[in-house]
DRENSE-417563 format. One record per residue (C-alpha): chain; x, y, z. Coordinates in Angstrom, 1 decimal. Example, Ala and Ser with C-alpha at 12.3 -4.5 7.8 and 13.67 -1.06 7.14 Angstrom:
% residues 2
<chaine: A; X: 12.3; Y: -4.5; Z: 7.8>;
<chaine: A; X: 13.7; Y: -1.1; Z: 7.1>;
***
This chain:
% residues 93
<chaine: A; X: 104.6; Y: 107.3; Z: 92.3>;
<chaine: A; X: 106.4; Y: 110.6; Z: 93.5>;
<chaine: A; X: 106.5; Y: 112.2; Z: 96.4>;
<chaine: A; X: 106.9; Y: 115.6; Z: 95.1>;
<chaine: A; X: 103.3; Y: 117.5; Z: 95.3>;
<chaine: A; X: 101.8; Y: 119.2; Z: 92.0>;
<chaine: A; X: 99.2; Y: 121.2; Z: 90.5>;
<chaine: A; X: 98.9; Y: 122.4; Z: 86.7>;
<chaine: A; X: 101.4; Y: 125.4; Z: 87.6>;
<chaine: A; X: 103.9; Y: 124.3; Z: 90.1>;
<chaine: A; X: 105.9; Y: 121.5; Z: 91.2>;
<chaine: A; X: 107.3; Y: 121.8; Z: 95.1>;
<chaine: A; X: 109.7; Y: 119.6; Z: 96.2>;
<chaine: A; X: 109.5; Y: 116.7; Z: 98.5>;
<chaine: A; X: 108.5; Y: 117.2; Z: 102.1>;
<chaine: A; X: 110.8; Y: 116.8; Z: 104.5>;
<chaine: A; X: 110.1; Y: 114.4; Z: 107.6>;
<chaine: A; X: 107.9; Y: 116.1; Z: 110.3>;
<chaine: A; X: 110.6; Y: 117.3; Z: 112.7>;
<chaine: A; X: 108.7; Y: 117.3; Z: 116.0>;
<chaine: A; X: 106.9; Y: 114.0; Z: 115.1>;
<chaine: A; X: 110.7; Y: 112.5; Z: 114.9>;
<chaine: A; X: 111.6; Y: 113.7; Z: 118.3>;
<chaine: A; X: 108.9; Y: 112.8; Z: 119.7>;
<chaine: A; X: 109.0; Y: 109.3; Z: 118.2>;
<chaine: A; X: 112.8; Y: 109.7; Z: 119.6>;
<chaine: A; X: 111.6; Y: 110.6; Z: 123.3>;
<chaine: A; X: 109.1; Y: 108.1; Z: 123.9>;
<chaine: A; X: 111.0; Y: 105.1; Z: 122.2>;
<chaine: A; X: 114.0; Y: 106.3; Z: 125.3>;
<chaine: A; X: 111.6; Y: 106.7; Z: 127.6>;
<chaine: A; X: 110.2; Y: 103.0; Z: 127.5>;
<chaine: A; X: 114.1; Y: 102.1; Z: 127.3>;
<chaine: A; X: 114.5; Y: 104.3; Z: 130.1>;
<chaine: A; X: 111.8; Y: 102.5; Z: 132.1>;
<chaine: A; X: 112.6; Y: 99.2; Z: 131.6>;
<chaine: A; X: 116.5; Y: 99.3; Z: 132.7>;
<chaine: A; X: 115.3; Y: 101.2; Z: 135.7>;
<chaine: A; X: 112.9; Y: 97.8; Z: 136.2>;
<chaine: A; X: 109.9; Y: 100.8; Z: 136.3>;
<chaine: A; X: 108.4; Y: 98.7; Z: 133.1>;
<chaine: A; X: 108.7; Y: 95.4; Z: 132.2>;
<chaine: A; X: 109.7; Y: 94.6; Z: 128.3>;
<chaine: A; X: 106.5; Y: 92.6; Z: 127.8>;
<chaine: A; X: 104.3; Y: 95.5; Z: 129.4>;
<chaine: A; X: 106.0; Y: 98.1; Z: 127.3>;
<chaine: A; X: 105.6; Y: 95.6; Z: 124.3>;
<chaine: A; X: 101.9; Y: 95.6; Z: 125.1>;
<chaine: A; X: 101.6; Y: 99.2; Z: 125.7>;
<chaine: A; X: 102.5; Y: 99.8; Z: 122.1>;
<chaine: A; X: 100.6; Y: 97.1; Z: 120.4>;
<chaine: A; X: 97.7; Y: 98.6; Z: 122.2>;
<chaine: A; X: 98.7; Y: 102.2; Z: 121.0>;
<chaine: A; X: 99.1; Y: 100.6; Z: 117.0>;
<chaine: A; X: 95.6; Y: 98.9; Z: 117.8>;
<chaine: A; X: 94.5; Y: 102.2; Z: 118.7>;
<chaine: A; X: 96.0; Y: 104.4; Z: 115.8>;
<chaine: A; X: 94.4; Y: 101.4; Z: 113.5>;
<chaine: A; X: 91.2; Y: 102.2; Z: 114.7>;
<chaine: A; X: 91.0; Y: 105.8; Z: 115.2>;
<chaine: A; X: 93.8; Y: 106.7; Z: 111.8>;
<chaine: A; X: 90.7; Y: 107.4; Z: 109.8>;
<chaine: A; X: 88.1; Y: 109.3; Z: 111.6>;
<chaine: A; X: 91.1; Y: 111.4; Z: 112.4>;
<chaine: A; X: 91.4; Y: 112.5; Z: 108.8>;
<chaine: A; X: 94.8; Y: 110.1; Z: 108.5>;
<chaine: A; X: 95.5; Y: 109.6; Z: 104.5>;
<chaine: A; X: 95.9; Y: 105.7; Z: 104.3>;
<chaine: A; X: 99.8; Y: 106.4; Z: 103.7>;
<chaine: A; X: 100.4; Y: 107.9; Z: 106.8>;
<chaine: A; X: 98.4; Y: 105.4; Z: 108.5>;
<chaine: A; X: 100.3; Y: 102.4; Z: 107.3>;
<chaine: A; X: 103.4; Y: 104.7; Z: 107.8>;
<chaine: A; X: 102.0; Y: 105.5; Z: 111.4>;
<chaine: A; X: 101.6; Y: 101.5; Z: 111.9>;
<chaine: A; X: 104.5; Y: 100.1; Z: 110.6>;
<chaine: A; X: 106.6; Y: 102.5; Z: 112.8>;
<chaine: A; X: 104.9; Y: 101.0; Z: 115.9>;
<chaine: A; X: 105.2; Y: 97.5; Z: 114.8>;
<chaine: A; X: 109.0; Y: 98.0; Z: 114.5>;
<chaine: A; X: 109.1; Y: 99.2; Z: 118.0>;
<chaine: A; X: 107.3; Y: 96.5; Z: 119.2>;
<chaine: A; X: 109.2; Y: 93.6; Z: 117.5>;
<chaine: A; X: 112.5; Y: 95.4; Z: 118.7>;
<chaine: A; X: 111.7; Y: 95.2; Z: 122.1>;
<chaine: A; X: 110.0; Y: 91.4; Z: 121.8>;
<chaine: A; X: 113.1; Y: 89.6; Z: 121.8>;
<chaine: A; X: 113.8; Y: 91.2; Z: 125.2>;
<chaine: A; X: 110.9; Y: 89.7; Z: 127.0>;
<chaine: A; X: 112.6; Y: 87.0; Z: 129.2>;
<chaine: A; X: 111.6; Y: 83.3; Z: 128.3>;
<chaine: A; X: 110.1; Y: 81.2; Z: 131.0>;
<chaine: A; X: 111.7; Y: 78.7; Z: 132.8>;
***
């Protein structure tokens, strides 16, 4: 499969990553950081926070008109910020 988009007439290059969806990816994943080192948020609620927003994007993703790409790409970019802050989350005693 290619990612470049086509008609009969025309071919148009790839699309280039959504520029404000990166920054604001960027911002929030520093503001959780943020929040935890200034012991605002702990790691394991900020873990929980964004397992409940992929929950959410699962369930909403296609009422919202979300192609199944972007979904799973939606998902698997809140998973990876979830399992990067897991090992974090102190152990118990």
């Amino acid at each position: 499969m290619t990612s470049e988009i086509s008609n009969d007439n025309v071919v148009l290059p790839p699309r280039e990553p959504d520029a404000h969806g990166q920054a604001a990816m960027l911002l929030v994943e520093s503001l959780i950081h943020g929040l935890i080192e200034r012991k605002v948020l702990s790691v394991a609620d900020a873990v929980e926070i964004v397992d409940v927003a992929t929950e959410v994007k699962s369930d909403t993703g296609p009422e919202m008109g979300d192609s199944p790409e972007n979904l799973q790409k939606s998902i698997t970019m809140l998973q990876a910020i979830s399992a990067s802050l897991r090992p974090d989350i102190p152990k118990p005693r």
